[in-house]
C-alpha positions in Angstrom: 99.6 86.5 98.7 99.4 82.9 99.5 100.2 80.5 102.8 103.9 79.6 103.9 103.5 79.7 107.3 100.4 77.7 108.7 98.8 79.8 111.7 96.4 77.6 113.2 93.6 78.7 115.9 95.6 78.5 119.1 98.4 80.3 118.0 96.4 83.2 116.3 93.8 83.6 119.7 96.7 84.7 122.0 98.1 86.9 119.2 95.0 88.7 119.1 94.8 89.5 122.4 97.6 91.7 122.0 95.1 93.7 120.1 91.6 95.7 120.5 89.9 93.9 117.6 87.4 91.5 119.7 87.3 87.7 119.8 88.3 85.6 116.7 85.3 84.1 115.0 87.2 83.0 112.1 90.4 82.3 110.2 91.2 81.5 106.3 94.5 81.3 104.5 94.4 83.6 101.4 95.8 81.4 98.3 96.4 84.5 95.8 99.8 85.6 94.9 103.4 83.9 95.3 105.2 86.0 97.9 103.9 86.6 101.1 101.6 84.4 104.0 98.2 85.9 104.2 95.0 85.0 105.9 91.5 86.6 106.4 90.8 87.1 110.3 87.1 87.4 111.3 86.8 88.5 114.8 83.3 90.5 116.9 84.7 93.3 115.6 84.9 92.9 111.9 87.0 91.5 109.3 91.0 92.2 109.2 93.7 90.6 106.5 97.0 89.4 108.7 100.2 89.6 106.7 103.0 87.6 107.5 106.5 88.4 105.8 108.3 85.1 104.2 111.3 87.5 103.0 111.3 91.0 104.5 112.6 90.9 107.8 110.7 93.2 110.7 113.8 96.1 110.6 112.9 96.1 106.5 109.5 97.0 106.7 109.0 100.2 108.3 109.4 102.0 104.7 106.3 100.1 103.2 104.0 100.6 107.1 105.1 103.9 107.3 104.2 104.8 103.6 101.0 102.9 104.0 99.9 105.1 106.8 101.2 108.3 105.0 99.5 107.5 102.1 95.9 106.6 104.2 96.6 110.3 105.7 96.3 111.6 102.8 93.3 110.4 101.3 94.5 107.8 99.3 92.5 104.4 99.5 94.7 102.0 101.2 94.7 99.7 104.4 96.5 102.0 107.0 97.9 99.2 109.3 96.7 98.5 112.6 98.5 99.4 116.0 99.0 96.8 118.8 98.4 97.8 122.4 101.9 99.1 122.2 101.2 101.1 119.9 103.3 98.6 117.4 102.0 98.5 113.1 104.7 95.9 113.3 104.0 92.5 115.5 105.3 88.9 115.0 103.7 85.6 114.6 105.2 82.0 114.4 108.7 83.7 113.9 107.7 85.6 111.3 107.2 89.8 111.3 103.7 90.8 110.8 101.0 93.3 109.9 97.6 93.7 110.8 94.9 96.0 108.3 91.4 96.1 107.9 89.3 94.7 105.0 88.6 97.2 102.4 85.1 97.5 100.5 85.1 95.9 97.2 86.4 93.4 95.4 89.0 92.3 92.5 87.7 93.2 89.0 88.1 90.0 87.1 87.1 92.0 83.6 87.7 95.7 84.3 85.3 98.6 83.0 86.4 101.7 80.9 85.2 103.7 84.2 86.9 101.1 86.5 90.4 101.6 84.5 89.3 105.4 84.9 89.0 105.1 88.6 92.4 103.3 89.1 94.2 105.7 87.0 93.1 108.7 88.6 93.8 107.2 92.3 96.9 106.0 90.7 97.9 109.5 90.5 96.6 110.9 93.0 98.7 108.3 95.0 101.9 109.7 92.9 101.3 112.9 94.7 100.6 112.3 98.0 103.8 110.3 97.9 105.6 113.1 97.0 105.9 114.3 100.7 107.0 110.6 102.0 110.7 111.2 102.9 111.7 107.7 103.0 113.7 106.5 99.7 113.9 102.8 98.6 115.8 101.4 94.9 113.6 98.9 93.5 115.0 96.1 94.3 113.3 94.6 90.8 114.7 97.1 88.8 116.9 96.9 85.2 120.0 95.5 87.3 117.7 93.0 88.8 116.3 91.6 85.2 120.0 91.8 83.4 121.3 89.4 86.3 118.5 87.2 86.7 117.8 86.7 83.1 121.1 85.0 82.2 120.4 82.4 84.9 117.0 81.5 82.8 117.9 81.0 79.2 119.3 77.4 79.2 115.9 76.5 80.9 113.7 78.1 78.5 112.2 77.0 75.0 115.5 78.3 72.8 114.1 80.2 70.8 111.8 82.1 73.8 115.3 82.4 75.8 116.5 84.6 72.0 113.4 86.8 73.2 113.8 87.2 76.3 117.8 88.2 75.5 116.9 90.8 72.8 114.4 92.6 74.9 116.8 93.2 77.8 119.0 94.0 75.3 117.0 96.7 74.1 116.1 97.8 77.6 119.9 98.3 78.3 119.8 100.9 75.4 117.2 103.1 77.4 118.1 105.6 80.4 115.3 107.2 82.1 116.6 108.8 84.4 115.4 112.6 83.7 111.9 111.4 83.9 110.2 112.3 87.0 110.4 109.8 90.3 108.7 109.2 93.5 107.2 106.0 95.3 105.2 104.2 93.2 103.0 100.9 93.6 105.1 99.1 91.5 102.3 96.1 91.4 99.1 97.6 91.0 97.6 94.7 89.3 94.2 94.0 89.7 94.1 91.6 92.5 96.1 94.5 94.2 93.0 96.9 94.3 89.7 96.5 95.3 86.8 97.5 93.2 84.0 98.9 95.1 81.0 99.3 92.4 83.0 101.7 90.0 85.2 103.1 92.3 88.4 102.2 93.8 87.4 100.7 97.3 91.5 100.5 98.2 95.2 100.0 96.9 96.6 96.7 98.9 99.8 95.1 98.9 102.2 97.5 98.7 105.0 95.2 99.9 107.0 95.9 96.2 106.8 100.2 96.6 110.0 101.7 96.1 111.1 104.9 94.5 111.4 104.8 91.1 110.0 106.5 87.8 106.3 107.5 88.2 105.4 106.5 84.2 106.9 103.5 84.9 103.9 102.2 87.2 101.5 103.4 85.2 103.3 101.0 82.2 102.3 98.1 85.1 99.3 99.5 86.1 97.9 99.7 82.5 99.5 96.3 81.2 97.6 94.3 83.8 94.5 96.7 83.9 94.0 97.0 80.0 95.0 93.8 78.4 93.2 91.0 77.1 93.7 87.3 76.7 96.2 87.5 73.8 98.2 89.8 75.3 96.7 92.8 73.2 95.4 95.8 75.0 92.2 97.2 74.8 92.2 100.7 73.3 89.0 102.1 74.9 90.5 100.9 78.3 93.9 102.6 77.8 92.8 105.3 76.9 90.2 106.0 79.4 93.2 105.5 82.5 95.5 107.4 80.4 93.2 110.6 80.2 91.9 109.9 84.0 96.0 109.8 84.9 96.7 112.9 82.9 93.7 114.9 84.5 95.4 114.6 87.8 99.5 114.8 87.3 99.7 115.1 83.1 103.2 114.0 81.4 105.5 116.0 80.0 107.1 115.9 76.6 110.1 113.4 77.8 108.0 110.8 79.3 105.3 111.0 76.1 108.8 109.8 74.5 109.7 106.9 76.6 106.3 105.6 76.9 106.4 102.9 74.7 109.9 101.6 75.6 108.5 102.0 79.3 105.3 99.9 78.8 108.0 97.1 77.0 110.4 97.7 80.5 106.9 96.8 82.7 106.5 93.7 81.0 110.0 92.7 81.0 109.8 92.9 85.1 106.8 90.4 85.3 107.9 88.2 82.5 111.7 87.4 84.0 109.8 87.3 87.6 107.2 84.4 86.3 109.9 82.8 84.7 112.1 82.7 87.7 108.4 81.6 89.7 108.0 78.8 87.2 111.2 77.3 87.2 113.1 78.0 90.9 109.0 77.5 92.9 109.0 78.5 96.4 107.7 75.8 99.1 103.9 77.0 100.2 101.1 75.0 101.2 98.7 77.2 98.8 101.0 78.7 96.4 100.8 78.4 92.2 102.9 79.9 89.7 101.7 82.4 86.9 102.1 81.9 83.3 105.0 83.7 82.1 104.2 83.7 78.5 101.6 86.0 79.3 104.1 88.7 79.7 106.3 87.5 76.6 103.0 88.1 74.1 102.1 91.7 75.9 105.9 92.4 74.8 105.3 91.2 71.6 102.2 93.0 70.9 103.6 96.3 72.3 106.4 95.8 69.9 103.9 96.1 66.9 101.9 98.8 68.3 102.1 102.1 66.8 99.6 103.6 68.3 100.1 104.2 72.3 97.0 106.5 73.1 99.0 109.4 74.0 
């Protein structure tokens, strides 16, 4: 999340009149995250986080609204969208398509509890099954074919012997098929600035704008890689283990996915080390916007590669 598009206070008080949300009291661009224009909006009637797409186009966006307020129906903590007064989730805004939810209690957890990384687990898949009944399909659009193509396109940029990494892990990743493990829509970026922390429970799920259907175990590899770890890329058992039992108490895994765990957890780190990588070195114009540190991801794969314990 992070500001493209400036929206400044005469073009956002004539938007908001197209809503029932009050007068605007205030407006602040959101400089977290590297893909989408966000800003807080204060009006009389509370506080309200206004998305505005920088890639998806309005007729692509229905699968992530609609599974947002399917997902809200059910229980699940997330920001179900907010209808114009015709009854639109979808509106536009300095000719961009956007989106309109409230603020969620809570907050980002900079150093995650055991109970915290409990919480998330267990919404996590409770989230897995609600989805279950959302008819709408969509391929991940950063899957396996996504990293194999991009990756190439990287190694004559990187340290050489980093860009030798980086080949022999999607190497290895090309060796593994999962496709008898069970699927559904998943989050597919659940770090932790994508959920907010209310005490020790999950106060909402946000920024769902990567969902797609694809293997379940898979986002919990993200989930837990982001969740868990520490600064040297290690993960902390007590943490694992504690989202790992809280996932398993709600939808437990079966023998096949038990299997490809490990290679899975490798396959979440791959995504998000390729994707920094291609941040770092191709940077898209914003007035707020940073890149990440894709060695991060390159020392979780490392340590993972070591591990032979995997708390299940």
């Amino acid at each position: 999340m992070s500001v493209f598009t400036t929206v400044a206070i005469d073009e956002i008080t004539p938007f908001l009149h197209r809503y029932s949300l009050g007068q605007l009291v205030e407006l602040k661009g959101i400089s977290a995250g590297v893909t989408n224009t966000n800003y807080f909006v204060t009006t009389t009637h509370g506080k309200y986080v206004l998305t505005l797409f920088e890639t998806l186009r309005a007729d692509e966006l229905p699968f992530y609204v609609n599974l947002m307020v399917h997902l809200a129906q059910h229980g699940i903590a997330v920001a179900a969208p907010i209808a114009n007064l015709q009854h639109q989730y979808i509106d536009e805004l300095n000719g961009k398509p956007t989106l309109l939810v409230p603020c969620l209690p809570g907050s980002v957890a900079e150093s995650p509890t055991v109970e915290q990384c409990a919480q998330v687990g267990e919404m996590l898949a409770q989230m897995h099954l609600a989805a279950a009944s959302y008819p709408a399909k969509m391929p991940n659009p950063r899957g396996p074919h996504w990293w194999t193509t991009i990756a190439p396109t990287l190694y004559s940029l990187m340290n050489p012997q980093d860009a030798d990494l980086l080949a022999a892990e999607v190497a290895l990743q090309t060796q593994h098929q999962h496709d008898t493990l069970p699927t559904g829509v998943i989050h597919a970026d659940l770090f932790r600035d994508n959920a907010l922390m209310n005490g020790e429970h999950v106060g909402g799920f946000i920024d769902f704008y990567y969902a797609c259907t694809d293997v379940l175990l898979y986002d919990l590899a993200i989930t837990l890689n982001d969740w868990c770890v520490l600064e040297d890329g290690e993960i902390d058992d007590e943490r694992a283990l504690a989202m790992l039992k809280a996932y398993q108490s709600v939808r437990p895994l079966n023998p096949a996915e038990i299997q490809a765990w490990p290679t899975l957890l490798r396959a979440a780190a791959l995504r998000f080390w390729v994707s920094r990588l291609l941040d770092f070195y191709q940077p898209a114009a914003g007035e707020m916007t940073f890149a990440k540190d894709p060695s991060h991801f390159q020392r979780v794969i490392s340590r993972h590669a070591q591990r032979r314990n995997f708390w299940i």
